[in-house]
N, C-alpha and C positions, 0 to 999 in steps of 0.2 A: 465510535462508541456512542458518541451523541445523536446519531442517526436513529442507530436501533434504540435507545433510551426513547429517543421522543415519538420513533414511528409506531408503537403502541398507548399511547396518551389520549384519552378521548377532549378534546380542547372544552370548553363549559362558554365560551364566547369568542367572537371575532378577534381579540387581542390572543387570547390562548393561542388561535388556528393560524395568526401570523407567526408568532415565537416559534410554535413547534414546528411546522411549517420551514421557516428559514432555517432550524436546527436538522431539521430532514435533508438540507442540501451537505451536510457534512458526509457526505461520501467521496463527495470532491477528494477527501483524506486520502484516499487510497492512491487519487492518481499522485497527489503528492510523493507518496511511498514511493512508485515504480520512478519516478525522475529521480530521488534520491540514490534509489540501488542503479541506475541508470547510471548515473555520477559516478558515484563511487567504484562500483563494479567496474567499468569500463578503466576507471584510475587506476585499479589498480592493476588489470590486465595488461594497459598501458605500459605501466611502469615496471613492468614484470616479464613481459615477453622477451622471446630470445633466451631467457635464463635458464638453466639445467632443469627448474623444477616449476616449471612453466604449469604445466597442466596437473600434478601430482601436490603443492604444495594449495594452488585454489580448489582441488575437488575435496581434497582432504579438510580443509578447514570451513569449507561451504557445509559440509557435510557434520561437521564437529556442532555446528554452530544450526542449524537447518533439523537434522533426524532425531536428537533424542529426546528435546520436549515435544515434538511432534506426535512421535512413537507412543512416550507415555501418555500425552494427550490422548489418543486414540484408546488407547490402555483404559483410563479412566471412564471413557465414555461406556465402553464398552463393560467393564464391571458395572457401569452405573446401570445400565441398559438389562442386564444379567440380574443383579441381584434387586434392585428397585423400580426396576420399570415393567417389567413384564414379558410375556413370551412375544407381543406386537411387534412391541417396539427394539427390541432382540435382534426380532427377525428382519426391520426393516433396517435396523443398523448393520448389521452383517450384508444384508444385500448390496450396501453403497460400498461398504468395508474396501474393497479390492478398489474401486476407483481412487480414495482417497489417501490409501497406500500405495497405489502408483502416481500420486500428485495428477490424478486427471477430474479434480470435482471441478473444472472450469466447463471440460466435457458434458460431464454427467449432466451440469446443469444448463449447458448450451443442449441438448437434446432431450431434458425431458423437463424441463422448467425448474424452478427453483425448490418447487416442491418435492420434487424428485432425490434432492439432499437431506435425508432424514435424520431426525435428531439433532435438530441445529447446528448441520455441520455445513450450508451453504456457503456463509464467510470464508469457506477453505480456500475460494476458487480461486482468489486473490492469489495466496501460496502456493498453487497449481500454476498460475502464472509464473512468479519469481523464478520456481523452479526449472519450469522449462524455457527460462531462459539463462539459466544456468548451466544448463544442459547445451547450449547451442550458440551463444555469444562468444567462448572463448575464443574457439576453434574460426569462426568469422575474424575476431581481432588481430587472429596471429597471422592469417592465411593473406588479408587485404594491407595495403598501406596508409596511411593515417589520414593521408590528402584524400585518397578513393572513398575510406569509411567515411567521411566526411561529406563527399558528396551524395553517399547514398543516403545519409541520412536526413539529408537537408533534401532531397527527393522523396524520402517516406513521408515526414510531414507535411512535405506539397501535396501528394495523389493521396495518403490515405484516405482523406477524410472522403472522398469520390470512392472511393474501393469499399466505406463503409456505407454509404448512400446505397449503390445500387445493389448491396448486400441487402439494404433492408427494401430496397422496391425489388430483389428478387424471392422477397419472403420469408427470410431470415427474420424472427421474432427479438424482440430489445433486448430481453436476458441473453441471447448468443451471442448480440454486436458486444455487450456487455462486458462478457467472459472469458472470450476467445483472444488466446495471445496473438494469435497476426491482426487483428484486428483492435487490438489496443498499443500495438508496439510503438507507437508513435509518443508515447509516457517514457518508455523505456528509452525511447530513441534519443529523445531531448535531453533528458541525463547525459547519454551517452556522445552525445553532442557539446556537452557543456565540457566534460572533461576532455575532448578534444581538442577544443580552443581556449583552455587555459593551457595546453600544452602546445600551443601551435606559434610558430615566431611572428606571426600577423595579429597575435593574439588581441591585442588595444582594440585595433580598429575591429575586428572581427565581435568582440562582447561589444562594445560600441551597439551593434549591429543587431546584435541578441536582446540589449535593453529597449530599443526603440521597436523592437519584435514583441516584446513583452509588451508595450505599451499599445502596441494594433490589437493584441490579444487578449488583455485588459476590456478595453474598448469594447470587440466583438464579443466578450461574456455580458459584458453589461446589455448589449444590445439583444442577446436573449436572452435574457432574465425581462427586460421591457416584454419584447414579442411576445415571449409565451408563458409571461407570469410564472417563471420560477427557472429552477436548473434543475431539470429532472429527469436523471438518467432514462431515463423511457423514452423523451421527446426526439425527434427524429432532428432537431434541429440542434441538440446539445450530443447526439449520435456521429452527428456528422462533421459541422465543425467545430463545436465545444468543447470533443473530446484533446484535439489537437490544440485549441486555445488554452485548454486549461496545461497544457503539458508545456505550453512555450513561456504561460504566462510564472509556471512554478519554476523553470529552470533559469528566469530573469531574475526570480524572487529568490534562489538559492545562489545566484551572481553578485545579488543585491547584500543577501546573509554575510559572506564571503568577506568582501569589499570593506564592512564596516567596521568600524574604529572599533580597540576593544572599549573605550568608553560611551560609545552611542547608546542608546536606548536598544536598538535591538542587538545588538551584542548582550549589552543585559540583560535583557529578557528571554533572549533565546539562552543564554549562559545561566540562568537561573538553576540552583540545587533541584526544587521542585520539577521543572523541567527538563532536568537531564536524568533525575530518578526515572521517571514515567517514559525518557527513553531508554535507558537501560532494560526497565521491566518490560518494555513494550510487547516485544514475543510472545511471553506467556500474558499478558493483560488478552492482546489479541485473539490467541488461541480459545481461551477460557470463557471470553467474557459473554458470548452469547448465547451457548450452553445453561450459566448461572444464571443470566437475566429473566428466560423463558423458565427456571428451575424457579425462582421466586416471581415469577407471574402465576405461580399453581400453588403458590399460598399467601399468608395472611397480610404479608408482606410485599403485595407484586402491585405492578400498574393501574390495576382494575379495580384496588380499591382506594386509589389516590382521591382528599374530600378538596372540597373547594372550598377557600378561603375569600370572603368577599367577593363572592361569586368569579373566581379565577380558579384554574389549578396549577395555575403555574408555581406559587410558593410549595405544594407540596409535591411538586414537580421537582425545584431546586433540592429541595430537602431533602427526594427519593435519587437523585441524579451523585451528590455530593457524597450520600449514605455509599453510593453503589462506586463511584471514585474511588473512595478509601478502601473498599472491599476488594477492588479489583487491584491497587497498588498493594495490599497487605499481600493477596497472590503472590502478585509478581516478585515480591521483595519474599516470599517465603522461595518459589522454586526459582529462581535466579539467586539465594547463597546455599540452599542445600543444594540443588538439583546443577543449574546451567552451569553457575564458573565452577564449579568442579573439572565438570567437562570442557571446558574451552581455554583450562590451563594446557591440554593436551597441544594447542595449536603449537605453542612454541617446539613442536619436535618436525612442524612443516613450513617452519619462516620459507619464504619466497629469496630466492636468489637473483636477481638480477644481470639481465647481461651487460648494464654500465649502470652507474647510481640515477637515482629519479632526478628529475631536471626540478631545478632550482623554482620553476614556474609552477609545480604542482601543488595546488591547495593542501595546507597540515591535513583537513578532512581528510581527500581520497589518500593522503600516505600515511595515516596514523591506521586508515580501516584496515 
């Protein structure tokens, strides 16, 4: 959200253009997301195969939890599109309509660019990911053995970034390296990797192994951010192997979350009210927020007329960024008590069965999800 907040900001001097600048690298955020459901998901397939309701009890709450603000999401755009935007814009929304209902805007916008996403529904592709690998991880989990997924995983993160190289010297454009799930899986992977070897009986030495991995990975971002003055999903060199560093360096940093005391400082901080609200709302924040942002960039109120203040516009930058915070939490906190947990009281009629209870080693995280 900080990305798109600031990548419409016209900077008013060199201090401006670094601030906004480094707040443009928050897209980084996403890849965060996919090691997280990487984790988790993977936990909880983990700890759940073999069980009578193996594949019936995860499609069903994936589903509970994934389709119906989705659904109304699309709903809304499309009234909005319908009654306040015009027959254009109607028409170009309905056009995408079918990709984004079959969870493929990762597609759409790997073959016809970003702008090919109309009506500020690019952000979806993210979701197009999730979903299809939702679609296609269980059935791997259940089918392979935990040492084998293990090693292919720790194989994906070696060759991808080579796999996404000579993607892009075979002409493959940056928004497809971008978008495309075999080509990002290595986010996914490390998750999925991470909940492995907290269930694995070598478990010590093996994170041992993942933290000093996180700290080459550490390293290698900093050394592109020197090289080529920034982190910027477009560079062929954060394409290639940035994307894998950032994934090993977030599932060190979700080792590191894990591990600490609940009095430490980041126990607090991550356990903060504030911070677990805005994870709760997060879905609909996400969904919403880029739609609303370009909805008030077309009035009196939007980015374009942010003034400068002692010649900066960063205070009314803060001012417009903080204003747009709260708007997007009042959302989330409206359709997450009318709308979501209504719906995802339903889960409790698909609790997961087990075919022997989760091993003592598995993070509360992956067994509360």
């Amino acid at each position: 959200m900080a990305t798109h907040l600031a990548v419409g900001v016209v900077p008013a001097n060199r201090f401006d253009a670094i601030v906004l600048g480094a707040l443009q690298g928050g897209w980084i955020g996403v890849d965060l997301f996919f090691v997280l459901s990487g984790f988790l998901i993977t936990g909880i397939l983990l700890d759940s195969r073999g069980g009578p309701r193996y594949y019936a009890a995860f499609f069903a709450r994936r589903a509970l939890r994934i389709l119906p603000l989705y659904w109304l999401f699309l709903a809304i755009l499309a009234c909005d599109a319908w009654f306040l935007r015009g027959p254009r814009e109607w028409a170009a929304l309905m056009l995408t309509m079918p990709w984004h209902l079959a969870y493929l805007t990762n597609a759409l916008v790997a073959i016809g660019g970003w702008g090919a996403a109309a009506f500020q529904t690019g952000h979806l592709w993210s979701l197009a990911v999730e979903e299809q690998f939702y679609l296609t991880w269980p059935f791997l989990v259940s089918a392979i053995a935990a040492r084998r997924l293990r090693g292919w995983l720790g194989r994906l993160l070696l060759y991808l970034p080579m796999v996404r190289g000579l993607a892009l010297v075979g002409g493959l454009f940056a928004a497809a390296v971008h978008v495309l799930t075999p080509l990002r899986a290595d986010s996914l992977g490390a998750g999925a990797l991470l909940a492995l070897l907290y269930r694995d009986d070598d478990r010590v030495r093996l994170l041992a192994r993942l933290r000093l991995a996180g700290v080459a990975a550490v390293a290698t971002l900093v050394a592109v951010v020197i090289g080529t003055g920034g982190l910027f999903y477009t560079n062929g060199w954060t394409q290639t192997i940035g994307y894998t560093a950032l994934a090993v360096a977030f599932a060190a940093l979700i080792d590191h979350a894990l591990r600490a005391s609940p009095r430490s400082a980041t126990a607090r901080t991550l356990g903060s009210p504030l911070l677990r609200s805005f994870g709760r709302y997060s879905y609909s924040i996400y969904l919403f927020h880029d739609p609303i942002l370009h909805t008030l960039d077309g009035s009196v109120v939007g980015r374009a007329g942010l003034s400068t203040v002692g010649g900066s516009r960063l205070p009314a930058f803060a001012a417009f960024a903080a204003g747009f915070a709260l708007l997007m939490w009042l959302i989330g906190f409206t359709t997450w008590w009318t709308f979501e947990e209504r719906i995802l009281r339903l889960k409790r009629h698909f609790s997961y069965l087990p075919a022997t209870a989760a091993t003592t080693a598995s993070p509360p995280t992956a067994r509360a999800a």
